[in-house]
C-alpha positions in Angstrom: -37.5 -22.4 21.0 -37.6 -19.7 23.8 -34.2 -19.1 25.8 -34.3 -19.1 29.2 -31.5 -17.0 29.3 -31.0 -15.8 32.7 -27.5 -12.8 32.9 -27.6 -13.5 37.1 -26.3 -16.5 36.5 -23.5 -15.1 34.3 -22.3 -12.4 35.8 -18.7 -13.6 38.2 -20.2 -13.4 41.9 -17.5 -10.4 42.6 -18.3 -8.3 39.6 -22.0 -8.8 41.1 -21.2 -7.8 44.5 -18.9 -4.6 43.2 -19.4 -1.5 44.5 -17.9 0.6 41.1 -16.0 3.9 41.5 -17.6 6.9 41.4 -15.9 9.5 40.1 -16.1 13.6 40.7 -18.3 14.1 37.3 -20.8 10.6 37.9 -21.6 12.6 41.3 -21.7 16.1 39.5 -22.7 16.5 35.8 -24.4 20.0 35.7 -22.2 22.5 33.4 -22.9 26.5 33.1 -20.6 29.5 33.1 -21.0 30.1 36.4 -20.0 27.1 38.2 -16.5 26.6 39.8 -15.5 23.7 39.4 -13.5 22.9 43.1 -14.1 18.8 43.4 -11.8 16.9 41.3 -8.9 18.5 42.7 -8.0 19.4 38.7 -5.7 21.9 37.5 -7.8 25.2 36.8 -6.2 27.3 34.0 -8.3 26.5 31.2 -6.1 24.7 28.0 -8.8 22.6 27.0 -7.7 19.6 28.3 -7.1 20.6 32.2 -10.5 19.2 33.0 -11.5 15.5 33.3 -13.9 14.0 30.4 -17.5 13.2 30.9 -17.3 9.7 32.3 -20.7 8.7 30.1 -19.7 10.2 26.9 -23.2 11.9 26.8 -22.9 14.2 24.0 -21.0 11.3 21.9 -23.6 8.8 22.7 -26.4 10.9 21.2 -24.7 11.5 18.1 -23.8 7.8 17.8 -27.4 7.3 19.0 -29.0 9.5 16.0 -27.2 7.8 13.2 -27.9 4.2 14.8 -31.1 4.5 16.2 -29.9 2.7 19.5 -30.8 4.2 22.7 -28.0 5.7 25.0 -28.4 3.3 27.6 -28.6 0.4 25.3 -24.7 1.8 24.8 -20.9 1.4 26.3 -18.0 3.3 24.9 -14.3 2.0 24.9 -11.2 2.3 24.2 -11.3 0.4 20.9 -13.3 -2.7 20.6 -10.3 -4.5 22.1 -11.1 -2.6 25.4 -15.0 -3.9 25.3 -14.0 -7.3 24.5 -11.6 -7.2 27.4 -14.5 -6.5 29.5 -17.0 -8.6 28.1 -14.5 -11.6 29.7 -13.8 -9.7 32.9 -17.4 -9.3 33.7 -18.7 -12.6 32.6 -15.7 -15.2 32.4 -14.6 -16.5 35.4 -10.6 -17.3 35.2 -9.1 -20.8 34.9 -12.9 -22.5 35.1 -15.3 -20.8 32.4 -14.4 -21.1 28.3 -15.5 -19.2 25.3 -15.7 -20.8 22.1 -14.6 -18.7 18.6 -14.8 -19.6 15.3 -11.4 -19.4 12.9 -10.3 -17.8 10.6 -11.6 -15.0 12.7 -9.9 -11.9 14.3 -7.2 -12.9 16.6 -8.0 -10.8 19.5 -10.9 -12.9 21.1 -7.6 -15.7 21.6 -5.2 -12.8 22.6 -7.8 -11.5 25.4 -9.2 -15.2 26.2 -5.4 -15.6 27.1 -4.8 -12.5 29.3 -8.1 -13.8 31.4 -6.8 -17.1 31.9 -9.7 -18.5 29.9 -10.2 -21.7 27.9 -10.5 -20.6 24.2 -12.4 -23.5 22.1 -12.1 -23.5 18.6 -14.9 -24.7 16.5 -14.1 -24.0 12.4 -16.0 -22.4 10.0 -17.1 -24.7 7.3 -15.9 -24.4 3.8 -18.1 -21.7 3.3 -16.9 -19.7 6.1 -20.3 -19.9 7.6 -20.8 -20.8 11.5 -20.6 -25.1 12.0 -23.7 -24.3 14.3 -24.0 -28.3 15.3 -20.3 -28.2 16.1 -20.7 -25.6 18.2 -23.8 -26.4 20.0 -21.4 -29.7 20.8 -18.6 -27.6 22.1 -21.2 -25.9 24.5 -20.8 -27.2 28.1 -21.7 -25.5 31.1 -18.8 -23.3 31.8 -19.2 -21.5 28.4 -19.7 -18.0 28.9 -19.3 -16.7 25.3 -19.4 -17.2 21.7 -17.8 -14.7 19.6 -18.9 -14.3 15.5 -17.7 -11.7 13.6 -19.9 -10.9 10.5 -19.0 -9.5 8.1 -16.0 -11.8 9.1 -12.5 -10.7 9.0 -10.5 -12.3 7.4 -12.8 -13.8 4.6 -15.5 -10.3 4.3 -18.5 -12.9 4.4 -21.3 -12.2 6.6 -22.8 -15.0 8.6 -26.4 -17.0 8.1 -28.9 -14.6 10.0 -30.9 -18.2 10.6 -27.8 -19.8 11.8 -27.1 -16.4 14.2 -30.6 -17.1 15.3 -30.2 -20.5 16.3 -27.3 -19.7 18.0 -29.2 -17.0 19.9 -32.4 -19.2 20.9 -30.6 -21.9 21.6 -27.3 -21.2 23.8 -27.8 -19.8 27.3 -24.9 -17.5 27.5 -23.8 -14.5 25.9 -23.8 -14.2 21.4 -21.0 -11.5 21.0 -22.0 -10.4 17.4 -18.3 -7.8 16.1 -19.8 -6.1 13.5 -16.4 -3.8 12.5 -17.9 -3.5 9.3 -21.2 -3.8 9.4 -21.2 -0.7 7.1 -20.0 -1.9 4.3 -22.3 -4.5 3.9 -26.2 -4.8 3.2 -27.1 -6.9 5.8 -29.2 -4.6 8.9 -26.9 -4.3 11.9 -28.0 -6.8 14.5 -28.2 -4.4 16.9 -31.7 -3.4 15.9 -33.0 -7.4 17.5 -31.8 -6.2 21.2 -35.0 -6.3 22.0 -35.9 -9.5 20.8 -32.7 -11.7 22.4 -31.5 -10.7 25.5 -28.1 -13.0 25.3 -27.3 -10.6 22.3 -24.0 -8.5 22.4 -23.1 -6.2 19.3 -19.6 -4.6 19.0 -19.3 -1.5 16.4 -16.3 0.6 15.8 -15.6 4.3 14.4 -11.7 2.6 13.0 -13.5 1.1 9.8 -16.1 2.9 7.8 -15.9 6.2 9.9 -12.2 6.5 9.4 -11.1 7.2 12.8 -8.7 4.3 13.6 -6.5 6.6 15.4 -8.5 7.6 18.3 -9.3 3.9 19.5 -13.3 4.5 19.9 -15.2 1.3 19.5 -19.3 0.4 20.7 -21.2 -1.9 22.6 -25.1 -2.3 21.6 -26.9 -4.4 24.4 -29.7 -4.7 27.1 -29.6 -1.6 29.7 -29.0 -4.9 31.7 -25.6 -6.1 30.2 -24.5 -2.3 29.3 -24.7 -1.6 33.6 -22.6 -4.7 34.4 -20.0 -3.3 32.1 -20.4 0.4 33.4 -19.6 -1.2 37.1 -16.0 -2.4 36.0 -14.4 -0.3 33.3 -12.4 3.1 34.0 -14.1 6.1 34.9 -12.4 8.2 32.1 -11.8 5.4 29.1 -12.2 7.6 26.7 -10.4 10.6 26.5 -12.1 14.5 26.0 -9.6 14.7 22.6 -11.4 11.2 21.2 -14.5 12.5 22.3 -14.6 16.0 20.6 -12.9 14.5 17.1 -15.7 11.9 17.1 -18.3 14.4 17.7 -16.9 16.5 14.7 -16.8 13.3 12.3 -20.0 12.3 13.2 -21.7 15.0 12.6 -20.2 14.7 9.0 -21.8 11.6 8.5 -22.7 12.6 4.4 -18.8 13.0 4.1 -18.4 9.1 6.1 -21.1 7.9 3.7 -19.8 9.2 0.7 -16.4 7.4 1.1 -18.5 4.3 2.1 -19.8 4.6 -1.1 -16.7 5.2 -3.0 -15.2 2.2 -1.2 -17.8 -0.6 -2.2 -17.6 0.8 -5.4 -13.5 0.6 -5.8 -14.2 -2.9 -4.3 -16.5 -4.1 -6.6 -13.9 -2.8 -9.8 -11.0 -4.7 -7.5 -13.0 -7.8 -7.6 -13.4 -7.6 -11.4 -9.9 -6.8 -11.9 -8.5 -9.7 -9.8 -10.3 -11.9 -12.1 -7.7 -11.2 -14.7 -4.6 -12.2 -12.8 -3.9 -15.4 -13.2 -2.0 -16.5 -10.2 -5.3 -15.7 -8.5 -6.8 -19.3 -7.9 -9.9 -18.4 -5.7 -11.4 -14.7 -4.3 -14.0 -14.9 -1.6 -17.3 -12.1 -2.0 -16.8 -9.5 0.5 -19.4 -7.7 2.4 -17.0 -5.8 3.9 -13.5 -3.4 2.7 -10.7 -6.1 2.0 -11.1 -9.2 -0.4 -9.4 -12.5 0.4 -7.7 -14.3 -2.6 -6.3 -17.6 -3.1 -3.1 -17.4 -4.3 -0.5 -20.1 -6.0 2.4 -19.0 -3.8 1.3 -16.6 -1.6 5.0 -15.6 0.7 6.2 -15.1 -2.9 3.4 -13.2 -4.2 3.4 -11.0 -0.6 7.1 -10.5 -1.5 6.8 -9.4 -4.8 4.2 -7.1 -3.8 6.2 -5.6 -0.9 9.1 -5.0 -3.6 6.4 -2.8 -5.5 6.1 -0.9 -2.7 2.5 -2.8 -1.4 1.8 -3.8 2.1 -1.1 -6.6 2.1 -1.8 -9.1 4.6 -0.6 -12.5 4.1 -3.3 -14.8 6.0 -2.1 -18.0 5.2 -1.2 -19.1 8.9 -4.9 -18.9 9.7 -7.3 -22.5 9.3 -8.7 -22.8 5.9 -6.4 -19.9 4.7 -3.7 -21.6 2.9 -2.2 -19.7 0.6 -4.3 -16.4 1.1 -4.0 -12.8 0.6 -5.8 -10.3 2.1 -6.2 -6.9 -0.2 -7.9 -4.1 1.6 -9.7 -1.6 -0.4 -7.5 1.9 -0.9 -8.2 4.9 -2.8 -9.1 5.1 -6.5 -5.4 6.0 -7.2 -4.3 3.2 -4.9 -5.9 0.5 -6.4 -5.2 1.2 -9.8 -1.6 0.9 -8.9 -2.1 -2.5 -7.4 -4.0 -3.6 -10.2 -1.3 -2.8 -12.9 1.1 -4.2 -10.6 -0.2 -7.7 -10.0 -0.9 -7.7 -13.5 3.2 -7.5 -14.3 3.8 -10.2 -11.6 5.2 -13.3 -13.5 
């Protein structure tokens, strides 16, 4: 089935007719010794920070660019995924008429930002297999639905959705397929960012917080058509992301053995968790992760969370999510770490 997806008809009429902001460095972005720099109306004594940050991230999106294999223009930075998410809505959801529709137990931004923008948020739930209910959804579909938001590998459960199902999703609904791929690189599956080409409705969302280990200076990634990525460029901040985020993410990516080395280390301590958790016996049910947390099913899990918190363990008690009754959420630490917790749940009567 071919889409006739057309992203005219999506974009809100004022974000079409915006005339963006240009700022000192979009107009100039030549650099040399020799230039005096007399248009931003910046402090001049040099500290390293007087100066405003490239607006484009250039150098950054090359080095992101090598290690993905994405083109620079197929590419937005923000401030944190939360930041491209917010503008995913405020370029494509028009307040108090359009909806988006997400897909629980899922991360709880896409409600959080749905409600700042005054947009409907339908619910469609996974299935029992935390896969995509892709008839449900295709139901819930009217013509005010702007967005549909997967995460895969999914957070909280770690499973990674259908790629058939993602591709009915894609061929068959007209608006945008907002794939969050947080940790995409701790699983097997190929990034879906490498099918831009193929769906144009397709939106992937990447972040340095996870496997790069850079939660700290908020950097997340958007991955679509040089169409999409321009109607973002139009409405978000001239200087998102700061020169100090730019520079420590240049420096860690051009580490990327060291980043792939503790990727490795990681699957590997989460494969031993897995094994281990197993053995405890108040452990009624542990979902396969693709990504670095498991989810368990506990008996009683405020207790359990308690108990743990007494040990001096902070895990993530997801049992106010749908289909999450009773569920813990373990992410994967060091070696050391999870050794502790190990012996420790093992003492838990």
């Amino acid at each position: 089935m071919k889409n006739t997806f057309n992203l005219k008809t999506l974009v809100r009429p004022n974000v079409a007719a915006l005339e963006p902001y240009s700022s000192a460095r979009d107009e100039f972005t030549e650099t040399g010794a020799s230039m005096v720099f007399l248009d931003a109306n910046e402090n001049p004594f040099e500290n390293g920070v007087n100066r405003y940050p490239d607006p484009q991230q250039r150098r950054l999106k090359k080095e992101i660019g090598t290690i993905k294999g994405i083109s620079e223009k197929n590419m937005l930075l923000g401030n944190g995924s939360d930041e491209v998410l917010d503008l995913l809505f405020r370029a494509f959801c028009e307040p108090a008429k359009d909806n988006i529709i997400t897909l629980p137990p899922t991360y709880g931004m896409y409600k959080v930002l749905a409600g700042i923008n005054n947009i409907e948020n339908r619910e469609v739930l996974l299935t029992e297999a935390f896969q995509p209910n892709i008839p449900a959804i295709l139901e819930t579909v009217d013509a005010q639905t702007k967005i549909i938001f997967l995460c895969s590998p999914n957070n909280p459960t770690g499973t990674a959705f259908s790629e058939a199902k993602i591709k009915q999703l894609l061929s068959s609904f007209k608006g945008l397929v907002v794939i969050d791929e947080a940790y995409i690189d701790f699983s097997e599956k190929e990034s879906w960012s490498k099918k831009l080409a193929r769906f144009p409705n397709l939106v992937v969302t990447q972040t340095l917080s996870k496997a790069y280990g850079m939660a700290g200076i908020r950097l997340g990634i958007c991955f679509a058509s040089e169409e999409i990525i321009a109607v973002l460029n139009k409405i978000k901040p001239p200087y998102n992301i700061n020169s100090l985020t730019q520079e420590k993410a240049i420096h860690r990516l051009q580490k990327i053995s060291t980043t792939n080395n503790e990727i490795d280390s990681l699957i590997i301590e989460k494969n031993k968790l897995y094994k281990a958790l197993l053995e405890v016996n108040f452990i009624n049910k542990i979902i396969p992760s693709e990504a670095n947390f498991i989810l368990c099913r506990v008996d009683d899990a405020t207790k359990r969370y308690n108990q743990l918190l007494e040990k001096g363990f902070v895990v993530r008690n997801r049992s106010s999510q749908p289909l999450c009754e009773n569920m813990l959420r373990f992410t994967v630490g060091t070696p050391e770490e999870n050794a502790r917790l190990i012996a420790s749940l093992k003492q838990l009567q």
